[in-house]
N, C-alpha and C positions, 0 to 999 in steps of 0.2 A: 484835643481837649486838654489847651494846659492846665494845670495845678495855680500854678500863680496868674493871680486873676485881680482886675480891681474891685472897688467896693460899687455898689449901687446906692444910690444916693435916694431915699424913697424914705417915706413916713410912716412909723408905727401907726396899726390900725389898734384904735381904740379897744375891740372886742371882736371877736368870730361873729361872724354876720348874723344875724337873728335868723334868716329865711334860711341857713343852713341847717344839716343837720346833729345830733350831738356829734361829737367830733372826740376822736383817740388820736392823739401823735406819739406813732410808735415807732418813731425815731430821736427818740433822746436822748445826751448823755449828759452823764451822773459823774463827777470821779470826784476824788479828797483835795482841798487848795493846791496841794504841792504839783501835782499831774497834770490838774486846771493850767497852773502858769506854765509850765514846761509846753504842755499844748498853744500856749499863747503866740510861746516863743518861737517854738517851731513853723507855727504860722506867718508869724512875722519876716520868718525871713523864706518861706518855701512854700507859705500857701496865700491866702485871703485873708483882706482884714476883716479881723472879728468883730465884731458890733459891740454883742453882749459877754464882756466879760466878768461874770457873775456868777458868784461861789453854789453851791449845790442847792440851799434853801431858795435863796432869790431865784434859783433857774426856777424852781417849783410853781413858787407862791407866784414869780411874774407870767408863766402858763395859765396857770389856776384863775390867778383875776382877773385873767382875757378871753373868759369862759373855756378855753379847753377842758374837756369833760375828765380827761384822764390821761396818764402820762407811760408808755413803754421804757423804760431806760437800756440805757445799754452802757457799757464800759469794756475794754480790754485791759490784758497785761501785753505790757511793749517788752515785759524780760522776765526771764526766771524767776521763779520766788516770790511775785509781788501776787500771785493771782487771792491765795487764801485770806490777807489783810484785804484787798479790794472786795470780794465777795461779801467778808461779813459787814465791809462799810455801806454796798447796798444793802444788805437785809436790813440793816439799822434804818439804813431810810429807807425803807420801805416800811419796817416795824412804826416807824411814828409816824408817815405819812400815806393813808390810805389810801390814795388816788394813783400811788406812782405803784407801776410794777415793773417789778426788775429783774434784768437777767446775771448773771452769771458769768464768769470768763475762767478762762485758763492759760496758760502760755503753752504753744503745741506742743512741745518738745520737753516739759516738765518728765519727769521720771515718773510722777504719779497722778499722772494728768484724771485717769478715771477717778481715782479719789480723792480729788481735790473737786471734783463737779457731785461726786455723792454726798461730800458732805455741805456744797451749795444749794444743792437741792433740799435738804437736810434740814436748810434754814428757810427754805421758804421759796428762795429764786425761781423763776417760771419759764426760763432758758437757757441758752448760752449765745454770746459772740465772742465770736473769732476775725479778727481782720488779716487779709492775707498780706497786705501791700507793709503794715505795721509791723507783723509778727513774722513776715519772711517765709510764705509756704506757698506749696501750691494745694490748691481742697483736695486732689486726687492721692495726696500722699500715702500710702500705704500706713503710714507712723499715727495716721491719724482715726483709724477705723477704732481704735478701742474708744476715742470718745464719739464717735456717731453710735458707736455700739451702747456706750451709756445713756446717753440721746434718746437711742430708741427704746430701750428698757426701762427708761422711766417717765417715756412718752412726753418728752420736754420739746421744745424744736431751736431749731441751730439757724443761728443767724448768721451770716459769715460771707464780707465784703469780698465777693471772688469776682465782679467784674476788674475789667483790665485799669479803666477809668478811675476818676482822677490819675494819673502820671505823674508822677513827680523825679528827678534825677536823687535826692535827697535821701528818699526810701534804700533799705538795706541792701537790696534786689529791684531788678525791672518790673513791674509790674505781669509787661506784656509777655514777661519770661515765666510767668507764676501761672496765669488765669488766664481761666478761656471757658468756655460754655461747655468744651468738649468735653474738660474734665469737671465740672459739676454734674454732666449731663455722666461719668463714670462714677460719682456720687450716690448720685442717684438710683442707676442701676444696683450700686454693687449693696444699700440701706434703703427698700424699698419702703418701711414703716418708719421713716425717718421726715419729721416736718423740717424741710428745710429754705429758709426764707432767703434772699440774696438783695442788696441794699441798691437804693440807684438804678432798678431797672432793669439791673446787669451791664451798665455802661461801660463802655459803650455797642457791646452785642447785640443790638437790641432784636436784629429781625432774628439771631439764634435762639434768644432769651424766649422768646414767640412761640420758637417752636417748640421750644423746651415744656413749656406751660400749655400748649396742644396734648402733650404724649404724656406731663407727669403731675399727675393728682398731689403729690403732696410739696409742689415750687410753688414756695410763694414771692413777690418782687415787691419793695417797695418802694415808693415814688421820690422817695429825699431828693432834692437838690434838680429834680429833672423836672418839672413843670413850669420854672418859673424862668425861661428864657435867658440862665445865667450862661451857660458851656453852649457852645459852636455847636454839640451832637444834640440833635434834639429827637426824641424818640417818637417815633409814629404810632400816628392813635390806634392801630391795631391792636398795640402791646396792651395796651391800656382796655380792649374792647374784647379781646379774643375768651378773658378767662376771669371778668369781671370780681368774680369772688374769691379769687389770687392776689387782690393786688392790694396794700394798704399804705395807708396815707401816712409820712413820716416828713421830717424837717430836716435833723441834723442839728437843734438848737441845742444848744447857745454856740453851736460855731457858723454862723451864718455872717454871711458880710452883705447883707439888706433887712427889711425888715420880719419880725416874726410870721407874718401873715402876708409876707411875699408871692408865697404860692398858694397860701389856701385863696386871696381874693381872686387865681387867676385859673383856676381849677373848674370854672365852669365854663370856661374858653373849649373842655372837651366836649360839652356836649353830653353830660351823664343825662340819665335821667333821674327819677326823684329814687327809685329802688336802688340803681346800682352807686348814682352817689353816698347813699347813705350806709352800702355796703363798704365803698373805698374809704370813708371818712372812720368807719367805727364798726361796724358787722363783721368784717373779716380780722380785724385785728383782736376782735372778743371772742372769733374763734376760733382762733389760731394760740392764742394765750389763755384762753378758756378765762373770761374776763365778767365782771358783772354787770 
């Protein structure tokens, strides 16, 4: 499943389909110009070409007037220090833009990692992420239990890119040397009031990711970037069938290299039905972010 990939060549849909249902995309990110382009960059030479590169308002307002109902953001720190300026830049947009909720971030390794998420919280934020392949961890780290611990104390939930998938040489550390299902699945055990969501599926684990979501009530998986026929690993429809009210509907925009509604037009190729699609599109991510 490489990293560097070409672009798909496909047309923006007008609007989210009328015969669907409201729709949450709670997979989006949010960051300030300067981290925007930096991400651009790095894409350019180590990931997919970007479509839409478009600063934080336009990412909103162009969701917004293509009916998406509502927006998850997400953001990380790629290094020490920056996590506190990023957080209060979400609450700012979040404070003027109703529809977007946003999470929170930290850098693992900060010295004062729990209060730098108290006082995200503080302002309003409604989670955290954490990426492992960006920030160089593995989820099992011992160093990291004081912020699951916060997590769970103020009953936020923890978003955190711990599949192995995408791969990149580029990244700090190997991926494959970082994550694995076994250690979310020690996650899990060792923070069992801990909502912890995992992006992609768990790409590429997926029959692990499966089981995982069998045995733990509070995994949730969601679907960024794996329905729409882009990556070689395609995830079987069990993942998607075994724990229906686990699983929510996310994109990864604005770093997408096809169009915004790539994968929402191709998302009835599983076969929901009318209750559990409307559960993947927006019921589960209202209740997992406790959303309106």
């Amino acid at each position: 499943m490489p990293l560097r990939a070409p672009a798909i060549v496909d047309v923006d849909g007008e609007r989210v389909d009328p015969d669907l249902p409201y729709v949450v995309d709670a997979h989006v990110h949010l960051f300030p110009d300067g981290i925007f382009r930096a991400i651009w960059r790095w894409f350019d030479e180590h990931g997919w070409p970007i479509r839409y590169r478009l600063p934080t308002p336009e990412v909103i307002d162009f969701l917004l007037a293509r009916g998406v109902g509502r927006i998850v953001a997400l953001h990380y720190a790629h290094k020490p220090g920056v996590a506190r300026p990023l957080n209060a830049y979400m609450a700012e947009v979040c404070r003027t833009r109703p529809r977007v909720t946003g999470l929170a971030t930290v850098y693992p390794f900060d010295d004062d990692a729990p209060a730098i998420l108290e006082e995200a919280f503080a302002l309003g934020l409604a989670g955290v992420k954490l990426h492992c392949h960006v920030q160089a961890f593995a989820p099992d780290d011992p160093r990291l239990h004081a912020i699951y611990e916060t997590c769970e104390r103020h009953e936020k939930p923890l978003v955190v890119h711990a599949g192995r998938e995408p791969r990149s040489d580029a990244y700090p550390r190997d991926p494959h040397e970082l994550c694995d299902a076994d250690r979310v699945a020690r996650v899990l055990a060792d923070h069992p009031r801990l909502d912890l969501c995992v992006p992609h599926l768990g790409a590429d684990e997926f029959d692990a990711y499966t089981r995982l979501l069998e045995r733990h009530d509070r995994l949730w998986l969601d679907t960024t970037m794996m329905l729409g026929d882009y990556f070689d690993a395609k995830p079987p429809p069990r993942i998607l069938s075994v724990r229906p009210d686990r699983i929510l509907y996310g994109t990864d925009f604005p770093i997408l290299p096809y169009a915004w509604d790539h994968e929402l037009r191709r998302i009835r190729r599983h076969d929901f039905d009318d209750a559990t699609l409307e559960r993947v599109l927006a019921t589960n991510a209202r209740a997992l972010y406790r959303l309106p």
